[in-house]
Structure formats: structure tokens, C-alpha cells
PAFI-921483 format. One record per atom (N, C-alpha, C): x, y, z. Coordinates in Angstrom, 2 decimals. Last residue first. Layout:
BEGIN
        px        py        pz
         X         Y         Z
...
***
This chain:
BEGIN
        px        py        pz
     -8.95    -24.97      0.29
     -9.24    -24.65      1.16
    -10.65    -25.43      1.29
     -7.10    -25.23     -2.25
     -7.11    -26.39     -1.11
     -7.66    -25.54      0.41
     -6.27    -23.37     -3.98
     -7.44    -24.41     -4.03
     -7.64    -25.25     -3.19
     -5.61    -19.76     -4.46
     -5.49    -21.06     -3.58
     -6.93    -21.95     -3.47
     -5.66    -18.40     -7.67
     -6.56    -18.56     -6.22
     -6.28    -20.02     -5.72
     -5.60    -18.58    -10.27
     -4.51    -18.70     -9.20
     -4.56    -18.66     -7.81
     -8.27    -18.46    -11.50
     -7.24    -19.90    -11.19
     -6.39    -19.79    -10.41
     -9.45    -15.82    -10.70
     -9.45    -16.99     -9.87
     -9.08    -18.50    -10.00
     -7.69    -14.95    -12.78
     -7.08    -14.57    -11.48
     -7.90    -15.60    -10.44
     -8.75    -15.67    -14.86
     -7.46    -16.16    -14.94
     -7.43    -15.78    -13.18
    -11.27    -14.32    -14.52
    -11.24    -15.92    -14.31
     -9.87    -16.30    -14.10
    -10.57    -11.53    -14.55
    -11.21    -12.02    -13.13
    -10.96    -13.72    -13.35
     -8.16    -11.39    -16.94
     -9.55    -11.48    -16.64
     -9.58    -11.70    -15.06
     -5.25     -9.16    -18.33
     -5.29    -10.32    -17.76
     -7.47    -10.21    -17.37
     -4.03     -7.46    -19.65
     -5.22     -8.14    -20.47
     -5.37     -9.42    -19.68
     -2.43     -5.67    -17.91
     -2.04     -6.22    -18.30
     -2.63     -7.77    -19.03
     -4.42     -3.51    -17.53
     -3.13     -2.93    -18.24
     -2.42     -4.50    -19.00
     -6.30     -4.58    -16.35
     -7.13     -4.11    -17.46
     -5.35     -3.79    -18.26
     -4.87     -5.03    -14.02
     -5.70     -6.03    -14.70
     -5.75     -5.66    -15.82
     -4.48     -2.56    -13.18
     -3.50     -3.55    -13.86
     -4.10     -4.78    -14.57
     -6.88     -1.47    -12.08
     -6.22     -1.02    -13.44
     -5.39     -1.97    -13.86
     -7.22     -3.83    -10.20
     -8.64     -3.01    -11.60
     -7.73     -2.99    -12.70
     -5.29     -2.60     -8.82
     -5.56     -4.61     -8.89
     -6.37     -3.96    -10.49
     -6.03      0.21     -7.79
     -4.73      0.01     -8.34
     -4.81     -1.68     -9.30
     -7.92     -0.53     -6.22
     -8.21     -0.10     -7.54
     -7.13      0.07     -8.66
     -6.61     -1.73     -3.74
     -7.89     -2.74     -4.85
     -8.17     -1.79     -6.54
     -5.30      0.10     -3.31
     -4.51     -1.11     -3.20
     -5.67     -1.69     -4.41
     -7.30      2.27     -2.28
     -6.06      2.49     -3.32
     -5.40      1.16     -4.08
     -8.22      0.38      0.14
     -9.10      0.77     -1.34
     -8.10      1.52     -2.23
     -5.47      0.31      1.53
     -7.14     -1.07      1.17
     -7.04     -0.76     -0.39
     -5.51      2.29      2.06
     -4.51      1.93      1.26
     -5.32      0.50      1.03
     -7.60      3.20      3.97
     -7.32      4.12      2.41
     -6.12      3.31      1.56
     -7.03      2.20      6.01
     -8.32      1.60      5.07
     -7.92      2.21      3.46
     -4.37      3.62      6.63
     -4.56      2.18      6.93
     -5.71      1.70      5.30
     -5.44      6.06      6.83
     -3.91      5.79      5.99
     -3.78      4.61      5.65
     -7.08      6.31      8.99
     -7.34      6.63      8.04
     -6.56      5.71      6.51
     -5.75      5.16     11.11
     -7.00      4.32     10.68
     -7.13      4.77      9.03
     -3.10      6.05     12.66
     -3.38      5.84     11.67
     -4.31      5.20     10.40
     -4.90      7.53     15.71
     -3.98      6.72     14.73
     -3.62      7.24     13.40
     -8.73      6.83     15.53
     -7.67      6.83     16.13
     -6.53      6.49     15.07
    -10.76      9.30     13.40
    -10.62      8.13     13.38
     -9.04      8.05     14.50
    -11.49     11.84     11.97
    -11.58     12.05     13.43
    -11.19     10.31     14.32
     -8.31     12.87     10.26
     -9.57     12.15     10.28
     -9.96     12.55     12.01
     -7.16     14.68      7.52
     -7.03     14.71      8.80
     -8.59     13.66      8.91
     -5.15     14.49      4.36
     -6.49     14.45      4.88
     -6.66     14.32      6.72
     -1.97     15.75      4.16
     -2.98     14.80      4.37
     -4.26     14.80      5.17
     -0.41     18.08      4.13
     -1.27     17.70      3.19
     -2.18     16.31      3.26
      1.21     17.92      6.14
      0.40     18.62      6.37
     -0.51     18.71      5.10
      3.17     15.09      7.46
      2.64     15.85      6.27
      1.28     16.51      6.05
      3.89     13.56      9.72
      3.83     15.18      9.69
      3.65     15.52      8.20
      3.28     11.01     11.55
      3.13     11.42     10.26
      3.28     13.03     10.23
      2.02      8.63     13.31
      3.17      9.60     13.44
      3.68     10.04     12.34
     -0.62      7.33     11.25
      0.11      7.16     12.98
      1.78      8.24     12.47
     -1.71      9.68      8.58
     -0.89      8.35      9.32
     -0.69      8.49     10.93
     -4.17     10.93      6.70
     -3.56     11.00      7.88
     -2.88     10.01      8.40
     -3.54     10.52      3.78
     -4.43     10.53      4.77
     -3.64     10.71      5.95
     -2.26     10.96      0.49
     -2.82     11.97      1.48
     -3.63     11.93      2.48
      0.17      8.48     -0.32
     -1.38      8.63     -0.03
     -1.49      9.86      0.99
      2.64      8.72     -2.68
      1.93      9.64     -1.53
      0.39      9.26     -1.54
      4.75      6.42     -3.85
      3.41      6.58     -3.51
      2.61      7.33     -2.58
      7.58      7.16     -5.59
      6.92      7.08     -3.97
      5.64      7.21     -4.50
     10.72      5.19     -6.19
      9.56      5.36     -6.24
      8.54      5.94     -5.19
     13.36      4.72     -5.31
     13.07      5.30     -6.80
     11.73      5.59     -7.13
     13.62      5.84     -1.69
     12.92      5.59     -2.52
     13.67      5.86     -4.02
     14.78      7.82      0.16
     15.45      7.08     -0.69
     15.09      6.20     -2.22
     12.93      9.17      0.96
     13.91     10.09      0.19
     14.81      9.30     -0.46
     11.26      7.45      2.35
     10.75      7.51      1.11
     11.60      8.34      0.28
     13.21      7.61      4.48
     12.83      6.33      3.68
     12.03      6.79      2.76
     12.58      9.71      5.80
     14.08      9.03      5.27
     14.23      7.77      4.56
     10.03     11.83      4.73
     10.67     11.05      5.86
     12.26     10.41      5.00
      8.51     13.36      2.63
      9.75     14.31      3.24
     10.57     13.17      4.01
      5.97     11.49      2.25
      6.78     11.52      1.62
      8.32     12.36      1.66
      3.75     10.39      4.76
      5.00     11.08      4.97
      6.16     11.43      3.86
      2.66      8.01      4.16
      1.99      9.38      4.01
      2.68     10.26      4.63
      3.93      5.69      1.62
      3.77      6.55      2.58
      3.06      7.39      2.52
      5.43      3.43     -0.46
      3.88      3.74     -0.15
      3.50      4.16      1.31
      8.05      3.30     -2.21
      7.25      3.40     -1.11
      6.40      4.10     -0.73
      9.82      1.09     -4.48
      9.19      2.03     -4.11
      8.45      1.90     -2.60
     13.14      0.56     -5.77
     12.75      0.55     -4.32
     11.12      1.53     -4.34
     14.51     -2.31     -7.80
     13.97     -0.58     -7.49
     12.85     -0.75     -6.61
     17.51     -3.46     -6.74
     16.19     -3.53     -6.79
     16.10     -2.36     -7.30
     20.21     -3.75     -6.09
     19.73     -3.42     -7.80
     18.55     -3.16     -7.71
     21.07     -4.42     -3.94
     20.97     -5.24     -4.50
     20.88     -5.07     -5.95
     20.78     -1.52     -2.53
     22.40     -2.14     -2.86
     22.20     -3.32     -3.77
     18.21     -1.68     -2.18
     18.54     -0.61     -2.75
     20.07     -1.07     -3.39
     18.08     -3.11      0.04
     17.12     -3.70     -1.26
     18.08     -2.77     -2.20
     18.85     -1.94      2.00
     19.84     -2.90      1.91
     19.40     -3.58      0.67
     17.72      0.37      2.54
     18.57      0.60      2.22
     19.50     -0.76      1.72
     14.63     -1.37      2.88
     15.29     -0.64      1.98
     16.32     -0.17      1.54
     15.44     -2.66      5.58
     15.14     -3.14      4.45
     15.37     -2.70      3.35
     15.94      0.30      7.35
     17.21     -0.68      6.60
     16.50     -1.64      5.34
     12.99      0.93      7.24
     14.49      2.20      6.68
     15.38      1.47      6.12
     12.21     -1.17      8.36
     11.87     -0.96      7.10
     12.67     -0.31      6.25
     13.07     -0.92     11.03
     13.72     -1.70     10.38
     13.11     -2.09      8.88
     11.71      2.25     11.34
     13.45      1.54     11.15
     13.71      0.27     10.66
      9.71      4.11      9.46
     10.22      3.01     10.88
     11.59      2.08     10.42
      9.46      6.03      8.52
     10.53      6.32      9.46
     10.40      5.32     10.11
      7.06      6.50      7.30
      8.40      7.23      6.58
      9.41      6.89      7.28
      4.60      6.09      8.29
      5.49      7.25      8.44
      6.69      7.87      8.09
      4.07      4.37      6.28
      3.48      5.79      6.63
      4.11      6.72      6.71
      5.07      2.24      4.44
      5.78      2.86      5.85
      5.02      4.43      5.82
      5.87     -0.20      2.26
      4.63      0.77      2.86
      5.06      0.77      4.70
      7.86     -0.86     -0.43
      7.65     -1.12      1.12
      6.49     -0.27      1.64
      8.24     -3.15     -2.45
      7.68     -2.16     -2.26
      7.73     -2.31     -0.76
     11.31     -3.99     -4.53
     10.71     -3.73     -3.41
      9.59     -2.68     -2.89
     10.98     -5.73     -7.76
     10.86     -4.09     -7.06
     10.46     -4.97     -5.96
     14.15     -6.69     -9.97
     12.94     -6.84     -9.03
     12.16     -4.95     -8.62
     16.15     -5.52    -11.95
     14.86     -6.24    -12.19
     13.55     -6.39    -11.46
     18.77     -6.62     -9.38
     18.01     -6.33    -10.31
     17.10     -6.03    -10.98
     17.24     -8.44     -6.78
     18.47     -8.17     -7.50
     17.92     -7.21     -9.06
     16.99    -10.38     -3.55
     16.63     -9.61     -4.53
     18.04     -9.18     -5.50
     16.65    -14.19     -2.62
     17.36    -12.54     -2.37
     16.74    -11.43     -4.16
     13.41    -15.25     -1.52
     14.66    -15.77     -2.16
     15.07    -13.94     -2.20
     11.38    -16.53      0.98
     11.94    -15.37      0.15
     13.08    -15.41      0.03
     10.42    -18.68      2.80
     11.18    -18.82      1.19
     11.66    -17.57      0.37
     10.17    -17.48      5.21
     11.26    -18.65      5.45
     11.87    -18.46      3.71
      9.42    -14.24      5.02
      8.52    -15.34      4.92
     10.31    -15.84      4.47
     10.00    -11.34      5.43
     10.71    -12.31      6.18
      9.57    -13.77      6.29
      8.29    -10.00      2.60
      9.37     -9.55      3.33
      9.33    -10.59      4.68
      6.57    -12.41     -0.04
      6.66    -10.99      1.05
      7.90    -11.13      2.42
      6.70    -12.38     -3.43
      7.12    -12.41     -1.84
      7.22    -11.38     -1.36
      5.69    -13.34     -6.44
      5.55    -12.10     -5.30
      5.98    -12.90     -4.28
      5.09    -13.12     -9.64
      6.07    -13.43     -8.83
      6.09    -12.63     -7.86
      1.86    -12.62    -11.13
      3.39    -11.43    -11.06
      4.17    -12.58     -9.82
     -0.62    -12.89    -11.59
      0.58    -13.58    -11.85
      1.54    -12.97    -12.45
     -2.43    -11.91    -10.18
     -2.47    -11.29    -11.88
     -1.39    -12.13    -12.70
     -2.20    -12.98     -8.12
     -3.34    -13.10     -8.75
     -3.58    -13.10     -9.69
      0.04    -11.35     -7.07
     -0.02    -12.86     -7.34
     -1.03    -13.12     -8.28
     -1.20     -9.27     -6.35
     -0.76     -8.89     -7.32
     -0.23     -9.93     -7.65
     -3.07    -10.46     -4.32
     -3.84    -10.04     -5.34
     -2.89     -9.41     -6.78
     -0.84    -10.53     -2.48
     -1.98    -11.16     -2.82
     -2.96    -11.32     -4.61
     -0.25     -7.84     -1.95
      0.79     -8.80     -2.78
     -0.27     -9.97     -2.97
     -2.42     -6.84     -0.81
     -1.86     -6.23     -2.15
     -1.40     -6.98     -2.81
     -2.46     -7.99      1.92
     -3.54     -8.31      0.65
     -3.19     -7.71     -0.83
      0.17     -6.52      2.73
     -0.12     -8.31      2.37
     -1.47     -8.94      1.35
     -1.15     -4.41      2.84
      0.15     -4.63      1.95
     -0.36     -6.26      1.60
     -3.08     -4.36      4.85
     -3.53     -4.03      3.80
     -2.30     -4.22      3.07
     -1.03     -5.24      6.85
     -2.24     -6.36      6.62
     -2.65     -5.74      4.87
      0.54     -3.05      6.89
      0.97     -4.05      7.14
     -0.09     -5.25      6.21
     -1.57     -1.30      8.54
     -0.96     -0.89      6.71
     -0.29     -2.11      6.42
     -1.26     -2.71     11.01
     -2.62     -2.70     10.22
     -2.33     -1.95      8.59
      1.62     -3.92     10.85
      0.63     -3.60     11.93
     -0.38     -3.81     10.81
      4.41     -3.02      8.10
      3.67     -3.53      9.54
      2.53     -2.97     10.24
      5.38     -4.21      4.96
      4.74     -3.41      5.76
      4.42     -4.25      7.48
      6.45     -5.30      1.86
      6.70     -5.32      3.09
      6.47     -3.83      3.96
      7.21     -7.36     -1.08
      6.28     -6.27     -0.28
      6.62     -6.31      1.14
      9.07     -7.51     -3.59
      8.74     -7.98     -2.53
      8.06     -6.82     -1.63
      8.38     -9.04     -7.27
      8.02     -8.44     -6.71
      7.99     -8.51     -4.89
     10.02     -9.44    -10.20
      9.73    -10.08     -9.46
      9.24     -8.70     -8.18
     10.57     -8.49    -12.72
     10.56     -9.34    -12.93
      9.74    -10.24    -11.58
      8.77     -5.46    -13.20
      9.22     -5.92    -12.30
      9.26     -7.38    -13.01
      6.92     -3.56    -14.93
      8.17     -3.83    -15.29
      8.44     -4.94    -14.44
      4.46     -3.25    -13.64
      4.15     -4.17    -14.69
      5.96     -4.33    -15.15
      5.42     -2.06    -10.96
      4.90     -2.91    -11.28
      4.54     -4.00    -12.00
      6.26      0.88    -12.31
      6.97      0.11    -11.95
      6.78     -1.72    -11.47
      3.25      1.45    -13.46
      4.50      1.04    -14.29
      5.68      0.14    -13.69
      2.18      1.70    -10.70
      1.64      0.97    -12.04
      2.91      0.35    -12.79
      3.45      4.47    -10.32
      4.10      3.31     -9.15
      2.98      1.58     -9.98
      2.98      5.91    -12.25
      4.41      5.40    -12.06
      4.59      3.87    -11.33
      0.62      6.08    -11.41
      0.92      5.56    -12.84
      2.20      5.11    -12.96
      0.37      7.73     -8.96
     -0.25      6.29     -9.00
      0.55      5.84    -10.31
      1.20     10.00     -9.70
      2.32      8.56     -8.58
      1.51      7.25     -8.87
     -0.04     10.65    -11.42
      1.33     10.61    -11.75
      1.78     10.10    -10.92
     -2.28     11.33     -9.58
     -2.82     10.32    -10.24
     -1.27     10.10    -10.92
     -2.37     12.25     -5.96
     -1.52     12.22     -7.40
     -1.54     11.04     -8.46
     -5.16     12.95     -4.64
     -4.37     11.66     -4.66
     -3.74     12.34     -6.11
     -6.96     14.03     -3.45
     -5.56     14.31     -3.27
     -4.98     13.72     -3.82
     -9.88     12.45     -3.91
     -9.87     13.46     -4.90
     -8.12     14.40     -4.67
     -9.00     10.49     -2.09
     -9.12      9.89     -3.41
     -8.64     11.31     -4.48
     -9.36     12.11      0.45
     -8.11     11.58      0.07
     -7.81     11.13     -1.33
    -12.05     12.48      0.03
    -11.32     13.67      0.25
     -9.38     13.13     -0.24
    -13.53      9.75      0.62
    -13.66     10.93     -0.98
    -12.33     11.90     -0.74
    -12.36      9.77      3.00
    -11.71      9.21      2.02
    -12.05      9.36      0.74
    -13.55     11.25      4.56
    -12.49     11.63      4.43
    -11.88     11.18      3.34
    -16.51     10.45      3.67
    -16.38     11.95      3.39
    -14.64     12.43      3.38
    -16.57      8.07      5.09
    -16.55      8.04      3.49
    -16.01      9.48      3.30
    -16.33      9.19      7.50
    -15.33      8.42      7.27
    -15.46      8.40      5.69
    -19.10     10.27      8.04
    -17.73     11.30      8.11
    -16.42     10.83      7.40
    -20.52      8.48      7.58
    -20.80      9.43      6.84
    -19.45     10.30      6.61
    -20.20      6.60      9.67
    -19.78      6.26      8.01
    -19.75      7.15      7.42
    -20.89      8.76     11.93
    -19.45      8.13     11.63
    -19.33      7.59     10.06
    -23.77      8.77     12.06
    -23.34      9.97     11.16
    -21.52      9.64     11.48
    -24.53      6.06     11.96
    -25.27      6.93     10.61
    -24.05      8.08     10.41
    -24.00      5.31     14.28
    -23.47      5.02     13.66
    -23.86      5.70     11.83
    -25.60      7.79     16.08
    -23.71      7.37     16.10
    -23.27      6.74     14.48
    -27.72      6.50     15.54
    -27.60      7.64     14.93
    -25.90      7.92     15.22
    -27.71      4.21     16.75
    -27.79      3.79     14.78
    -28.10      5.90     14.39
    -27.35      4.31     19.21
    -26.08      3.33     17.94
    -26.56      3.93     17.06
    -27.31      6.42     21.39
    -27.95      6.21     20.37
    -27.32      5.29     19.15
    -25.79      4.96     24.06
    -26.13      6.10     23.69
    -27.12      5.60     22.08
    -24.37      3.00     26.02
    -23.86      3.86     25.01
    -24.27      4.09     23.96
    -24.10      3.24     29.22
    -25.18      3.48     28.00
    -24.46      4.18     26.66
    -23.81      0.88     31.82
    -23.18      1.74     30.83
    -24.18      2.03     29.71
***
């Protein structure tokens, strides 16, 4: 098998891939970002919940929004205590439409929570419910919003990494919103590793 020239393959793929996600950064509604900020620094308590590979990039979110020391659980861990009030559910669902996220939400929603969601489908049935939406403009796995960046990447790759790096700069600003430091955040950093 020959597969072919790597390091000119691979030269001109990073190239294309940074180029989508400049492209998505410069779509990006800086009024969702701020909201979906705000709703954040309000929250008494915070539960996240995503699947697959947007999934993984959520979980590092709540991570790191621990970090800042915000009260965080994530969606069907044994100790997640019930929601109410006060809290926010965030959910991240691309597409807007996977089902047993649809119900999560509809059933966060009855509690009092406020519900935001971090899609690239903002028209779907779950982000219409939403009090909050986070439109990332990349391309998602089964996604029909024709404002999102198109990639040559399988899937939803794009929608995936791009919520990474949305996710980490979003961490920046709050930091800086809520006078918290890099040191305070590596006290809360798990110590028994």
C-alpha cells in the first residue's frame, strides 16, 4: 500500500482545517457567546451533558468550569444530585435532535433549570426549547444549518474540535470575568494522580 506523500498531505490538511476554523471563529455570534457567559457566572450549580466526540469536548468543559469553582455535574454520573432552580443545564447536541438529550432537557426545563444548548443546528427541537443557545457555525454530523462552515473533514469533526477551542476560550474569559487566577484553578486540580 502507498500512501503517498505524508508531509505534503499533511502540510496542506492543517492548512485547510485551521482555514475552516478561522472561518467558524470569524461566524461566531459574539451575543451568544456573552449570554451563554452570563448564564454561567449566574448558575448556582452547573449540569453538562453531551455524546460521542462533542460529548468528550463537553466533559472537558465541565472540567475546567470546576476549575474556576463553579459546582459541576455531569449528566448520568451515580452522584448527580436533581436540578432546580438557579441551576443551568447545558446540553451540547449538534444536531439539535438527539433524543435522549431532547428529553433530558425537556425534563431539566420542568425542574426550574435554565436550559442552554450548544448546537450547530439552532432551528432543531431542542435548541427551540432552549433559554439559551450557543450557535457554533461548523458543520455537524446530521445538521442542516446552512450557515455553518462546511469542512472537507468526516462527520461531525469540524463541530467536534471547534467546540474544544470555543470551550477553552470561553475558560479565558470567565476566568478574567470572574477574578479568578491560573493558580487558584490549579488548586482545584485533582491531586492524587
Amino acid at each position: 500500500m502507498d500512501i503517498g506523500d505524508v508531509k505534503k498531505q499533511y502540510e496542506a490538511l492543517y492548512g485547510t482545517v485551521l482555514a475552516e476554523h478561522r472561518k467558524v471563529f470569524e461566524r461566531q455570534d459574539i451575543a451568544e457567546v456573552e449570554t451563554f457567559m452570563r448564564a454561567i457566572i449566574k448558575a448556582g450549580r452547573i449540569f453538562v451533558m453531551g455524546v460521542g466526540r462533542e460529548g468528550i469536548a463537553a466533559r472537558g468543559f465541565a472540567m475546567r468550569l470546576m476549575h474556576l469553582g463553579k459546582e459541576v455535574h455531569w449528566i448520568w454520573d451515580d452522584t448527580t444530585p436533581g436540578m432546580g432552580p438557579g441551576d443551568l443545564f447545558i446540553a451540547v447536541n449538534g444536531s439539535g435532535k438527539i433524543g435522549h438529550i431532547h428529553y433530558v432537557a425537556e425534563e431539566a426545563k420542568k425542574t426550574g433549570a435554565t436550559v442552554a444548548v450548544v448546537t450547530g443546528t439552532p432551528k432543531e427541537k431542542t435548541p427551540a426549547l432552549a433559554d439559551v443557545v450557543l450557535f457554533v457555525p461548523a458543520c455537524v454530523f446530521n445538521g442542516t444549518d446552512d450557515r455553518a462552515v462546511p469542512s472537507i473533514q468526516p462527520m461531525g469533526a469540524l463541530f467536534e474540535q471547534h467546540c474544544f477551542l470555543l470551550y477553552d476560550i470561553v475558560i479565558v474569559m470567565l476566568e478574567k470575568a470572574l477574578g479568578r487566577t491560573h493558580e487558584e484553578m490549579e488548586k482545584r486540580h485533582r491531586n492524587i494522580e
